[in-house]
N, C-alpha and C positions, 0 to 999 in steps of 0.2 A: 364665486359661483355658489358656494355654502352659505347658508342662511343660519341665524339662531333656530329657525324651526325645520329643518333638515334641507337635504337636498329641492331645491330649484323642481318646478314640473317641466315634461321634456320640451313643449311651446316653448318655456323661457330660454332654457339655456342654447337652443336653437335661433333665439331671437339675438343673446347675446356676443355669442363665438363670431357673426361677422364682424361685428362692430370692434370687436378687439381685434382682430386682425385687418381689419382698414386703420384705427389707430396705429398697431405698430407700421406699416407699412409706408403712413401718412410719416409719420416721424420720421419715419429713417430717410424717405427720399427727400422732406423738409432741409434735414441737416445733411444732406451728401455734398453739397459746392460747398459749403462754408465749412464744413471739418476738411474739406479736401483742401481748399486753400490754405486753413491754420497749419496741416500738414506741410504744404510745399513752403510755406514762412519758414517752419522750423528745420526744412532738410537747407535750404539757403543761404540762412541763417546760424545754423549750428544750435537751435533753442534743444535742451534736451533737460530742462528743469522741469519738473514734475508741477509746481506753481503756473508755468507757461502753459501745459497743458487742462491742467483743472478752472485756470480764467477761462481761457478758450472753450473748454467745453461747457461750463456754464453757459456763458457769454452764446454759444448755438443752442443750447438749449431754450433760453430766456428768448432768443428769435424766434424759433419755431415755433412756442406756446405761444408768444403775440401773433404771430402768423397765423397759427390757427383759429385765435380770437377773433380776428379778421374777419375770416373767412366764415366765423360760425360754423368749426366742425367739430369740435372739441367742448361739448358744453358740459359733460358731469365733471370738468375741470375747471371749471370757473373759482371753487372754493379754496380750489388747491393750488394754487399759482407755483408752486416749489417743486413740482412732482417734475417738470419736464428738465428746470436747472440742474434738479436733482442727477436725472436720467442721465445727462450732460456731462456730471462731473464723473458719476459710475464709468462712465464711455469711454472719459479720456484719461482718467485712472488707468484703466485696462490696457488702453491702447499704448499710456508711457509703461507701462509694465511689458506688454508682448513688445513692442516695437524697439524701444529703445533700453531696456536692460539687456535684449538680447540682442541688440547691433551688433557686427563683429570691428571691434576697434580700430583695425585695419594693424601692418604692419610696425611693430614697436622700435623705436630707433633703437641705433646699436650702442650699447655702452662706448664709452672710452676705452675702457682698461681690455676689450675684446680685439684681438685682430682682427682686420676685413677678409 
């Protein structure tokens, strides 16, 4: 929104706020089946490697931005093809961080040398 020659006039930044908030919006609902699926792979599956997450979230990313190419709704992104993989991998970073460092492991089997 900051320029080299100061602040935007209020037209502009009035003109720009919807537009960023239809892109986050666009995105997020872009990517909610195909992150929700990669989810339900990995609760099925037992996938809880950080690699498994960071393809996948790429891998939704790299979707969404063709998607939106598609579509032609996303065009001051044309130059920048990496910004949504990018976003992608941020995502699922995050989400093997909250999700799965903080699983609860479930119950620990009992030693041997413990009585039952």
């Amino acid at each position: 929104m900051f320029s080299a020659y100061g602040f935007p006039e209020r037209g502009m930044a009035a003109f720009f706020i919807p537009a960023i908030v239809w892109t986050v919006f666009y995105t997020g609902a872009a990517s909610f089946v195909p992150a929700g699926l990669a989810i339900l792979v990995s609760e099925l599956f037992r996938l809880r490697s950080v690699f498994y997450f960071l393809l996948v979230g790429g891998a939704v990313g790299l979707a969404s931005h063709q998607l939106a190419l598609m579509m032609n709704l996303v065009i001051a992104f044309h130059a920048r093809p990496v910004a949504f993989p990018a976003a992608g991998f941020v995502g699922a970073y995050v989400y093997w961080l909250i999700a799965v460092l903080s699983a609860d492991p479930g119950p620990s089997p009992a030693k041997a040398d413990e009585p039952q």
